[in-house]
DOKE-840587 format. One record per residue (C-alpha): residue in three letters; x, y, z. Coordinates in pm, whole numbers, padded with zeros to 5 digits, always signed. Example, Ala and Ser with C-alpha at 12.3 -4.5 7.8 and 13.67 -1.06 7.14 Angstrom:
<sites>
Ala+01230-00450+00780/Ser+01367-00106+00714/
</sites>
This chain:
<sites>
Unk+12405+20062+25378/Unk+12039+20027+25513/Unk+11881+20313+25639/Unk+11744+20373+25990/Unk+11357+20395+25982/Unk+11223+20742+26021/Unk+10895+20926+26057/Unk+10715+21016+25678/Unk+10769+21367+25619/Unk+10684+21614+25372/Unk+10968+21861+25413/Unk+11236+21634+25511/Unk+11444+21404+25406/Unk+11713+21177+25623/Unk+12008+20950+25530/Unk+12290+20826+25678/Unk+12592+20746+25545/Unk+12910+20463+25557/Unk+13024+20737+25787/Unk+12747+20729+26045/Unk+12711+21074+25903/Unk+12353+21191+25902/Unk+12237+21397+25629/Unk+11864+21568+25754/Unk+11783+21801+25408/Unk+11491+22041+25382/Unk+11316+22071+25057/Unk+11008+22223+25094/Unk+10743+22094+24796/Unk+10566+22297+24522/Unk+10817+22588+24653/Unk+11114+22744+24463/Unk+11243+22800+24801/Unk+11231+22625+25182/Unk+11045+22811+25463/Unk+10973+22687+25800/Unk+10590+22610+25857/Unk+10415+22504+26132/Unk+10443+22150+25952/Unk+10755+22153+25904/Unk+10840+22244+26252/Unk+10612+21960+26388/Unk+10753+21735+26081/Unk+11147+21840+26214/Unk+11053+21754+26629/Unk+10952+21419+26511/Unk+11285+21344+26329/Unk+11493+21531+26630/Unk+11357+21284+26840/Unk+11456+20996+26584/Unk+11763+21148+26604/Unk+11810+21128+26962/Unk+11793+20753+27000/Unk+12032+20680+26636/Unk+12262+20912+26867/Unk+12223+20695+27192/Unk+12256+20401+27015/Unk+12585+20494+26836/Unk+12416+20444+26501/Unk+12464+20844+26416/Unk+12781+21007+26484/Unk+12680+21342+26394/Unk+12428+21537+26195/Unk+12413+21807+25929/Unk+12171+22014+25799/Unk+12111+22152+25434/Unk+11927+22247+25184/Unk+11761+22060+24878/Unk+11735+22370+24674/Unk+11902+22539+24418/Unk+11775+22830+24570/Unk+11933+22858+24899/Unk+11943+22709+25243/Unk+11583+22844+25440/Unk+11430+23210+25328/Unk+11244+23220+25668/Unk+10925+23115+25845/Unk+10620+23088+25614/Unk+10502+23408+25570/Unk+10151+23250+25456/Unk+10064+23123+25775/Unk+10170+23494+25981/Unk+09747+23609+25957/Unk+09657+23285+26115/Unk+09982+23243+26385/Unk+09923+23624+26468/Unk+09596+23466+26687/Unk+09741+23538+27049/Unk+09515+23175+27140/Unk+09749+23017+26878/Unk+10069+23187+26846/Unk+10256+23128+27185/Unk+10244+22745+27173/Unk+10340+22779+26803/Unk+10674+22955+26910/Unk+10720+22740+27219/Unk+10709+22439+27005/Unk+10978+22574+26798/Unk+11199+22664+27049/Unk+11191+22322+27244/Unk+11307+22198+26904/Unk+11597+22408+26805/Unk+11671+22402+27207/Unk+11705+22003+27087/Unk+11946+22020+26836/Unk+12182+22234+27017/Unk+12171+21959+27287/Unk+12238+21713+27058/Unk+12496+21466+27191/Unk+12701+21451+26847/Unk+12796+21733+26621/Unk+12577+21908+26468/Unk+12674+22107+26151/Unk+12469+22369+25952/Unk+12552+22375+25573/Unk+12435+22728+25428/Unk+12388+22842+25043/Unk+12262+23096+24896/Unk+11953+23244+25181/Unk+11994+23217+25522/Unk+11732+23409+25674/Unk+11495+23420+25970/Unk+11390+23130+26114/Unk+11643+22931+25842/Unk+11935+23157+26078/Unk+11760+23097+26366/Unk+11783+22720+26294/Unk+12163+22716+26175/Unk+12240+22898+26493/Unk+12093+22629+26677/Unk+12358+22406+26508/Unk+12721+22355+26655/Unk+12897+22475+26349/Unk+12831+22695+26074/Unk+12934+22639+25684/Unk+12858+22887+25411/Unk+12997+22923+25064/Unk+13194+23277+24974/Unk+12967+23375+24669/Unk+12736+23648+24591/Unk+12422+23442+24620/Unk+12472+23369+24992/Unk+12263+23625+25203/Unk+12261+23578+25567/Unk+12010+23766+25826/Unk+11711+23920+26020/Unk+11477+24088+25813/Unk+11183+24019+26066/Unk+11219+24418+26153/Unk+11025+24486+25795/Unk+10725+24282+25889/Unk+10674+24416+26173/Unk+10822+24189+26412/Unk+11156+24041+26543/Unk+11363+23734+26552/Unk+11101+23464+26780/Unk+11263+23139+26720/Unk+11565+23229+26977/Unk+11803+23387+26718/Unk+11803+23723+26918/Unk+11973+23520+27227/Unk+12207+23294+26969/Unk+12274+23584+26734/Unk+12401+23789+27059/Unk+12624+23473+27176/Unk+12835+23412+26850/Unk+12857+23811+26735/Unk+12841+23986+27053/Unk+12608+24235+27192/Unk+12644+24529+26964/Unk+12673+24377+26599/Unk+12347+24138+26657/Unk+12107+24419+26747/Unk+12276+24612+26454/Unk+12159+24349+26236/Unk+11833+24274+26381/Unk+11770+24639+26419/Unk+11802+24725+26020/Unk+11723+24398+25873/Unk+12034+24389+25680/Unk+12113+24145+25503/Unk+12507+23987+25498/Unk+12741+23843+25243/Unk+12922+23552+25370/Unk+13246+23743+25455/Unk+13063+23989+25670/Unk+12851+23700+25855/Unk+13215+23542+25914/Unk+13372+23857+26050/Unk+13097+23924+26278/Unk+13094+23533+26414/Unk+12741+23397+26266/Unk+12963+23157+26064/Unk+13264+22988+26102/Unk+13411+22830+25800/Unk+13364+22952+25434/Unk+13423+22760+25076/Unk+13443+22882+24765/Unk+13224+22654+24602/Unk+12850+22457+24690/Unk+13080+22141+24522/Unk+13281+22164+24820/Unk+13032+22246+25065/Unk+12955+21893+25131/Unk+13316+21790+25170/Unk+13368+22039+25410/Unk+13068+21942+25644/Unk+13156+21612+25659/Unk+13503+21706+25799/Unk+13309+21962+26081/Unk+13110+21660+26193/Unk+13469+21407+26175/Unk+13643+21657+26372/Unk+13390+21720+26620/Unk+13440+22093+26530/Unk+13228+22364+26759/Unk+13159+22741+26757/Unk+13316+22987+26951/Unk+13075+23220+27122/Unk+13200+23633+27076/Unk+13500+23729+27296/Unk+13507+23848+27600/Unk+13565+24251+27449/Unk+13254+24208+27335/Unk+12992+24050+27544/Unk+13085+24313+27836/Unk+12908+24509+27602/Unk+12589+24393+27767/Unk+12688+24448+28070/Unk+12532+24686+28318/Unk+12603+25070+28278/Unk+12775+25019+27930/Unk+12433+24830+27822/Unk+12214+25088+27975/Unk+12488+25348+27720/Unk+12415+25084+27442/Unk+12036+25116+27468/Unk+12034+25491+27537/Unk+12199+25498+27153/Unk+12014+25248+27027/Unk+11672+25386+27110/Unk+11814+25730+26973/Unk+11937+25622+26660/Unk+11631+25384+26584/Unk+11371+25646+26678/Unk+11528+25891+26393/Unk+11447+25650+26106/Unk+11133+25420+26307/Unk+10906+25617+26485/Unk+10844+25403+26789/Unk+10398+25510+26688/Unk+10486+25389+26342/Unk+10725+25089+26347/Unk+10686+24927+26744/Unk+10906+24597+26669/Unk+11252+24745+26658/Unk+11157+24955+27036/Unk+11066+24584+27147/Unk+11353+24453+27039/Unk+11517+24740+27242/Unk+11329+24676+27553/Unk+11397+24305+27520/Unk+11764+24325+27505/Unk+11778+24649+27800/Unk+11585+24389+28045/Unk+11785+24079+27935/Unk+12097+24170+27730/Unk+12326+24066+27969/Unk+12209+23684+27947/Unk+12153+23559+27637/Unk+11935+23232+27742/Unk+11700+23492+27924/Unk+11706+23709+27583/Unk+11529+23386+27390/Unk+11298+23297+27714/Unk+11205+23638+27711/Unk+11114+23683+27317/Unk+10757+23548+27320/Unk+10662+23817+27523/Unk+10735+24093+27282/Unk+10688+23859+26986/Unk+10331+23791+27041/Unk+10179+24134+27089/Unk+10376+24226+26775/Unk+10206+24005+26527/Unk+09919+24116+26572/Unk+09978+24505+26530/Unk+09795+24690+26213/Unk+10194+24759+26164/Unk+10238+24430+26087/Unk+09960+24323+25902/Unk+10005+24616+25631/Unk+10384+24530+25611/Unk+10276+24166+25560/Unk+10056+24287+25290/Unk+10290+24523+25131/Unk+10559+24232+25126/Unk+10328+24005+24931/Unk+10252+24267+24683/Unk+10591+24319+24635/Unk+10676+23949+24565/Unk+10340+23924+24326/Unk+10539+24178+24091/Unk+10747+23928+24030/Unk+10476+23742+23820/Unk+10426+24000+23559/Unk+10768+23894+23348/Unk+10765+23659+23053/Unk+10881+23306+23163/Unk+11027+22992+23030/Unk+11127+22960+22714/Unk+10992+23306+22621/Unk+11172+23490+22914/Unk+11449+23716+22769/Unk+11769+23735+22808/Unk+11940+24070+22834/Unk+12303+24140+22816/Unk+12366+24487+22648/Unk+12196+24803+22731/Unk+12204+25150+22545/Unk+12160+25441+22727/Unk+12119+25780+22581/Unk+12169+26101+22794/Unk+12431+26108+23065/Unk+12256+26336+23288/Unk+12163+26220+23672/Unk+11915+26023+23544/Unk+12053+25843+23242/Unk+12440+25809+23399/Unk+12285+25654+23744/Unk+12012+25374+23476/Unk+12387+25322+23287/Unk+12622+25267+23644/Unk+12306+25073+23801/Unk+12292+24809+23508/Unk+12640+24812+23471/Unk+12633+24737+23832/Unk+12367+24450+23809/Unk+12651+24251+23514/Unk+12536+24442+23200/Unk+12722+24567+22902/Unk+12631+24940+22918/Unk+12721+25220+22647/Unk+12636+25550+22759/Unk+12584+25798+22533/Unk+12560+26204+22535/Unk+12686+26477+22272/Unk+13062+26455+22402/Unk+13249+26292+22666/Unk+13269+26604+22841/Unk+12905+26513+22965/Unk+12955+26166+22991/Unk+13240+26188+23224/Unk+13118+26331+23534/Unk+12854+26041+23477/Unk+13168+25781+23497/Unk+13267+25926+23865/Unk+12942+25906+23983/Unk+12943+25506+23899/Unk+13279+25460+24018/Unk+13171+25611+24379/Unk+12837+25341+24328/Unk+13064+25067+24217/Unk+13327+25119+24546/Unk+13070+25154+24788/Unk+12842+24868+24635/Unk+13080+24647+24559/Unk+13375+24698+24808/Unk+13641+24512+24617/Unk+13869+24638+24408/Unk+13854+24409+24156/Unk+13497+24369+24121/Unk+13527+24770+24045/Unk+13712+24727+23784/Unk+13498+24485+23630/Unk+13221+24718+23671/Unk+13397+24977+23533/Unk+13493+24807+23239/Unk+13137+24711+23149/Unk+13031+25129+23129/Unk+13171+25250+22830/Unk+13105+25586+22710/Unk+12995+25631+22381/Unk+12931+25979+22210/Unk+12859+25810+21856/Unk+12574+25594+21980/Unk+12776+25268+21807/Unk+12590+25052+22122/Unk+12258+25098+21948/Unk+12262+24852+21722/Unk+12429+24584+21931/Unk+12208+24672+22239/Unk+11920+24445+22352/Unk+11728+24761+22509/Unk+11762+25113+22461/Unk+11651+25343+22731/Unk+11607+25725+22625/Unk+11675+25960+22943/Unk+11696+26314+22786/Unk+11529+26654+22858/Unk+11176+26616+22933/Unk+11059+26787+22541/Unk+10850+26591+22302/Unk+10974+26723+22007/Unk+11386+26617+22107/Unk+11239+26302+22181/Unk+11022+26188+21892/Unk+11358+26324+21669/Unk+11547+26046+21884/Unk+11331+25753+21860/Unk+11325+25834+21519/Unk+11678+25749+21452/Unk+11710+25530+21705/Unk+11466+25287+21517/Unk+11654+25331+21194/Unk+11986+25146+21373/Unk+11811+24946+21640/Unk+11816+24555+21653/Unk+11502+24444+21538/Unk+11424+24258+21859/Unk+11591+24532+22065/Unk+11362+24709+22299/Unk+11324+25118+22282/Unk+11230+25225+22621/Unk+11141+25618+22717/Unk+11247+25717+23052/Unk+11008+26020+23038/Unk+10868+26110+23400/Unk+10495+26226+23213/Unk+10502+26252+22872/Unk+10259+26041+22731/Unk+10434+25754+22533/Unk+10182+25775+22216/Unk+10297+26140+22148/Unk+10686+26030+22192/Unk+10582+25728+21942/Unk+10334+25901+21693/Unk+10637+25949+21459/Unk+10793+25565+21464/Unk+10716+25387+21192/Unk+10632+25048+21430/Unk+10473+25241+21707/Unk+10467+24946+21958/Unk+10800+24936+21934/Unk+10847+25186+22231/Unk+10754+25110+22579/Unk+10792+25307+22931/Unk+11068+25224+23209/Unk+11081+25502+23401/Unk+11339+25523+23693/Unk+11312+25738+23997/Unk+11605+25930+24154/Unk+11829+25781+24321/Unk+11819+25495+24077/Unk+12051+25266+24342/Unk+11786+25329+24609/Unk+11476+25351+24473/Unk+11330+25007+24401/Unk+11029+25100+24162/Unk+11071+25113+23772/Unk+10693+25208+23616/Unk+10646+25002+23263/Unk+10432+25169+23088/Unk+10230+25014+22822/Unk+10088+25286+22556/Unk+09796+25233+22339/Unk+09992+25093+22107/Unk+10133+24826+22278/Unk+10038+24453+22298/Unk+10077+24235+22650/Unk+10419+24096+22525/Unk+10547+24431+22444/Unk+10476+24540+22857/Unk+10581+24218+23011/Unk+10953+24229+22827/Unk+10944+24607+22995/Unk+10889+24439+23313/Unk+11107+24089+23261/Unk+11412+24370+23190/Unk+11332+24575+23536/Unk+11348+24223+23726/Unk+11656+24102+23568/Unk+11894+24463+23689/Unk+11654+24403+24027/Unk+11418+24640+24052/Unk+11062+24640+24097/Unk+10795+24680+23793/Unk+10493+24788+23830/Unk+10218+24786+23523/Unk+10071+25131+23492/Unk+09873+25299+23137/Unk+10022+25578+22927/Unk+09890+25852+23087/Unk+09983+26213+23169/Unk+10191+26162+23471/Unk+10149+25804+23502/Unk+10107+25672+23833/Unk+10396+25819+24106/Unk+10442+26161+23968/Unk+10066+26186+23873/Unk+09988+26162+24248/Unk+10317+26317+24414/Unk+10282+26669+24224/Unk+09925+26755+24373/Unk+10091+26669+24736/Unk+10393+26809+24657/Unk+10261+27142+24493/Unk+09980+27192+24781/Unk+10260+27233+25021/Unk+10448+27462+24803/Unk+10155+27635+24771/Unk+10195+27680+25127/Unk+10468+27803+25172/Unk+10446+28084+24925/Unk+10187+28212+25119/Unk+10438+28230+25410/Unk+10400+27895+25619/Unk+10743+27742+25762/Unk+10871+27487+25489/Unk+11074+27319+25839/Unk+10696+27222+26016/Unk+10521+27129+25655/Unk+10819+26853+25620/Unk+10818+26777+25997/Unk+10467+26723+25963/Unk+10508+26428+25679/Unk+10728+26298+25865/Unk+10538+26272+26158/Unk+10267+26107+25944/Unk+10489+25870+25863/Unk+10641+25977+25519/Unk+11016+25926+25499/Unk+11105+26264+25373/Unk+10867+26613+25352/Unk+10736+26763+25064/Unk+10986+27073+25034/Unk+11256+26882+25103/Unk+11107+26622+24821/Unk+11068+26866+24558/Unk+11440+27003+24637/Unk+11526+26626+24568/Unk+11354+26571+24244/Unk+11466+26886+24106/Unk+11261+27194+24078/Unk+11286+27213+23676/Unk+11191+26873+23668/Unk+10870+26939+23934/Unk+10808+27209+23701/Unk+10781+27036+23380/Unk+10544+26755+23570/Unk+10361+27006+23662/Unk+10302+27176+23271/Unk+10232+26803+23165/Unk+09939+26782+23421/Unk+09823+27116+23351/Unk+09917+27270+23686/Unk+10028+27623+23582/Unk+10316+27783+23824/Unk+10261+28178+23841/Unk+10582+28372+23706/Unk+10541+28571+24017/Unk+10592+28264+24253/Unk+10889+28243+24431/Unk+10899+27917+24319/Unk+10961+28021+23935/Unk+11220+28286+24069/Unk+11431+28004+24194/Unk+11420+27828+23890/Unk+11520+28170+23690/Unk+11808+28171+23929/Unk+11944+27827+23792/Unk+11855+27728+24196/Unk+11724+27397+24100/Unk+11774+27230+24447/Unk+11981+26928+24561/Unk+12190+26895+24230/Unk+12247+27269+24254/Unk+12350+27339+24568/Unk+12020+27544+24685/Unk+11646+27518+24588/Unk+11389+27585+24877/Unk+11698+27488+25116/Unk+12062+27525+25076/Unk+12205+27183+25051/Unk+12584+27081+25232/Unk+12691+26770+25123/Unk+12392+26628+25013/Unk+12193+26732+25326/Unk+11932+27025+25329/Unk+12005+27260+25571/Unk+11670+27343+25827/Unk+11591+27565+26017/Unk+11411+27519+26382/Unk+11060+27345+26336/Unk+10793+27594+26469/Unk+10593+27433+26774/Unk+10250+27288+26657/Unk+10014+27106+26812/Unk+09941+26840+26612/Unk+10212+26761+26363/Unk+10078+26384+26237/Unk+09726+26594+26188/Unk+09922+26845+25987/Unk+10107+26595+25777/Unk+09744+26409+25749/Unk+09609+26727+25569/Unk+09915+26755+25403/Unk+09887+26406+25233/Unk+09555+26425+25151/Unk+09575+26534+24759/Unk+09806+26218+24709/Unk+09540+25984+24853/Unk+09252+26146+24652/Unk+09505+26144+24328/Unk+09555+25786+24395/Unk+09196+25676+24413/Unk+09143+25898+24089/Unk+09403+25711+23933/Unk+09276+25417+24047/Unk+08933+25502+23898/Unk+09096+25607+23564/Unk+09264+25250+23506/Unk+09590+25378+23511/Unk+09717+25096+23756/Unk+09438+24800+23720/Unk+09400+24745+24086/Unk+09384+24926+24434/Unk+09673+24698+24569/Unk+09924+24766+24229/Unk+09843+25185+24334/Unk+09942+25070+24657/Unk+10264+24898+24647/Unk+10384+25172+24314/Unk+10326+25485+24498/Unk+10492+25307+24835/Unk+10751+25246+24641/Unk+10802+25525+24413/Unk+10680+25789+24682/Unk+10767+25594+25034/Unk+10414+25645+25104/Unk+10414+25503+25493/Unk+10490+25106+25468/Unk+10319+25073+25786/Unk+09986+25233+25682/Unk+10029+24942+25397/Unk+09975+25221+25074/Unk+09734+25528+25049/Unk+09398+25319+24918/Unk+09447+25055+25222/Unk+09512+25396+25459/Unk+09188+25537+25322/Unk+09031+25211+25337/Unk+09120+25199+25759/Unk+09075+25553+25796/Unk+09395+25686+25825/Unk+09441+25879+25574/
</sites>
């Protein structure tokens, strides 16, 4: 049928069909994925307005939006333009324009219907929650939320208003609070979306029907939105602020306390919730808080572009792990987890067990279903006679931090390895050209060390010995992206990067408190600094035999007389044990009172100090190649303040 003229756009496309059904698709060019720009929030008023009159004039009967990607429906706004928008001369019209155009389609005299795979996020939410309906499809690729919190802002394109109307008071600010991201299911239980299929085949089927049946959301029940209402709200926000201010320091991380403010003045009335956004919005953008979490998120994307591509990108589908200790069982139950093949080997099953449990507890809280669990499950299989070497396209080593146990390993593990198989070292600071001195193809063996927890630490260091060639590193690093974790390039070096700089931080404060200063104020201190957990409390968490081994690698002597070496002499190791420098209850260390101090972010300053100087030795040594790569591998192997955007860029502002 002919086509209705409509404005030339770069990010749009428009079609109607025999149906009258209009079919408005965003496909954002020389992008793997669609964001909303300022162009293509100019580009979508224009066709809104077309829209309008195809409406009046009976020639559209209804409307629905999707995506042209593979990739998803809309990852956000364009984080690009954020340095430029954050201009206070520039930014509210920016935002006003965008809400008189989502304000549009919801006024929209047919039905409007928003058709949602894979990412849903940001400004692509706030857009579908300007449509009537919502359809997503029930896989694991669909991802629906707010993650505005970890740039430093909040929802500004009236999704804190619409998010409150379809999922009630409570569960929106949840989800704008944390950033969390939602499976389909979840964003269907809690209202965001009201229809799901099982398949994108079906998805467009399924729209179609919304917009023939004139279908319409239901805003949240009644139980719920009197959640907003007066004392209970001023209850809600009482908890809110209390439970926020525990993990974001209101100093630190202002966007989630605005967010708070914004819904205690307007909670109640979810129009005045999206009038009132620009407000908070505004100031926001252009905090130091959310400029260094801007730049932290784009060096976090650009290791993404360190992995073989094309036809030479890898593909990985068995992994060999040897040693089932906390380290090696959590790589195997993490890769398992990610759709690997994973044999997991240790001298009897009697060590490999308690590893199993552990990735059964991962798999059930991960993965919720049962029988996702048991697919899991079946893809860990323990393996005492090391049988998944040969079969295994890379072979990760995660014994006892001793050269001589390891260069005896590698040295068998060649003899039965694939020859295209990678052999990977998990070692925390040995240097890889000692492990590999004994291999008869030396380049052969790369770095991927893990941190602990391996399922919530992000960072996996590839490290690239003197032996190795570029193509050797980038497989390291095409591996850690395909289990989803984040690589980061550092030189064989004693220590490498994280542990090279953590151990000089985390010793100094030992150091401290052998000579009787209150291990409760040193880790109050970080925290008030902004680190997300103290130094005792750190080296409790990494294991005092393993801190102590480090600290031999990097020369850093521990006297026999230290109370730190009796604890280790006492098997009290820390978390895994039970007690270290604190006893431990369920995971938690167990504190005593914090002593008063005057200046505890001062304190933690001092504190932090040897990490920042480590870092810009490091730095200086070419152990990372850049400022920025130290940066975003010791925030993410350390948790080195986000918000302070790494310990060079503190230095570089003074801060640290």
């Amino acid at each position: 049928m002919p086509q209705p003229q409509m404005p030339v756009t770069a990010n749009w496309r428009f079609e109607v069909d025999f149906e009258r059904i209009g079919w408005l698709t965003i496909d954002t060019p020389n992008s793997p994925v669609n964001t909303l720009s300022g162009q293509s929030i100019v580009e979508l008023e224009t066709i809104v307005l077309r829209i309008e009159d195809l409406i009046a004039s009976s020639e559209v009967a209804g409307l629905v939006v999707q995506s042209g990607k593979d990739s998803g429906f809309i990852a956000g706004a364009d984080v690009t333009e954020f340095d430029a928008m954050s201009d206070p001369a520039i930014l509210p019209e920016a935002l006003k324009r965008a809400h008189a155009v989502l304000d549009r389609i919801e006024r929209l005299k047919a039905p409007v219907v928003a058709a949602i795979h894979g990412f849903a996020l940001g400004g692509g939410l706030e857009l579908a929650l300007a449509c009537h309906y919502r359809i997503a499809v029930n896989d694991d690729k669909t991802r629906i939320g707010f993650p505005e919190v970890n740039l430093g802002i909040f929802p500004g394109f009236g999704g804190t208003g619409r998010s409150i109307r379809q999922a009630g008071p409570v569960a929106a600010m949840q989800m704008m609070l944390t950033g969390r991201l939602l499976k389909a299911g979840a964003a269907r239980g809690m209202g965001l979306v009201d229809k799901l299929v099982r398949h994108r085949d079906t998805l467009h089927w399924e729209a179609r029907k919304a917009v023939l049946q004139k279908r319409r959301s239901t805003p949240a029940p009644l139980i719920q939105r009197i959640m907003a209402w007066g004392p209970i709200r001023q209850q809600i926000v009482a908890r809110m602020r209390a439970e926020t201010s525990k993990k974001a320091r209101p100093e630190h991380y202002p966007a989630p306390h605005a967010l708070i403010d914004l819904f205690d003045k307007h909670g109640d009335d979810w129009r005045a919730m999206i009038d009132g956004e620009a407000a908070g919005f505004v100031p926001l953008m252009g905090t130091s808080t959310a400029r260094n979490l801007r730049r932290v998120f784009f060096l976090s994307e650009g290791l993404k572009k360190h992995g073989l591509r094309g036809a030479e990108k890898p593909v990985f589908r068995r992994v060999h792990v040897i040693g089932a200790g906390v380290m090696g069982g959590d790589i195997a139950a993490w890769c398992a987890l990610r759709g690997l093949g994973v044999t997991l080997q240790d001298l009897d099953m009697e060590r490999i067990t308690p590893a199993l449990e552990r990735a059964k507890k991962l798999f059930k809280k991960r993965l919720k279903d049962r029988t996702e669990v048991a697919s899991a499950m079946a893809r860990l299989e323990a393996d005492p006679a090391g049988r998944g070497i040969a079969r295994a396209d890379v072979i990760i080593e995660a014994v006892v931090e001793n050269l001589e146990i390891k260069k005896k390993l590698f040295a068998d593990i060649e003899a039965k390895a694939g020859k295209h198989a990678i052999l990977a070292s998990n070692t925390s600071s040995i240097e890889l050209e000692r492990i590999a001195e004994g291999l008869k193809d030396p380049s052969r063996l790369i770095g991927l060390h893990f941190f602990n927890p391996v399922a919530q630490l992000p960072l996996v260091e590839v490290i690239r010995s003197g032996f190795n060639v570029d193509a050797d590193a980038a497989r390291g690093v095409s591996f850690a992206l395909a289990i989803g974790k984040s690589p980061v390039l550092v030189k064989s070096a004693p220590g490498f990067l994280v542990n090279r700089v953590l151990m000089p931080y985390m010793l100094g404060a030992v150091a401290r408190v052998e000579k009787g200063e209150s291990k409760e104020l040193l880790d109050a201190a970080a925290l008030a600094f902004g680190m997300p957990m103290g130094p005792i409390e750190l080296m409790d968490t990494v294991g005092l035999d393993v801190g102590q081994s480090v600290a031999r690698e990097l020369g850093q002597a521990l006297p026999d007389s230290s109370r730190f070496a009796a604890l280790i002499a006492n098997k009290k190791l820390g978390r895994k044990t039970g007690e270290g420098f604190y006893k431990w209850v369920d995971g938690k260390a167990q504190k005593g009172e914090v002593p008063a101090h005057a200046d505890l972010a001062g304190l933690g300053r001092e504190l932090v100090k040897p990490l920042v100087d480590t870092t810009e030795i490091v730095v200086g040594e070419g152990v990372v190649v850049s400022s920025d790569l130290a940066d975003i591998g010791v925030i993410l192997g350390t948790g080195f303040a986000p918000f302070l955007g790494g310990p060079m860029q503190a230095r570089k502002e003074g801060k640290a």
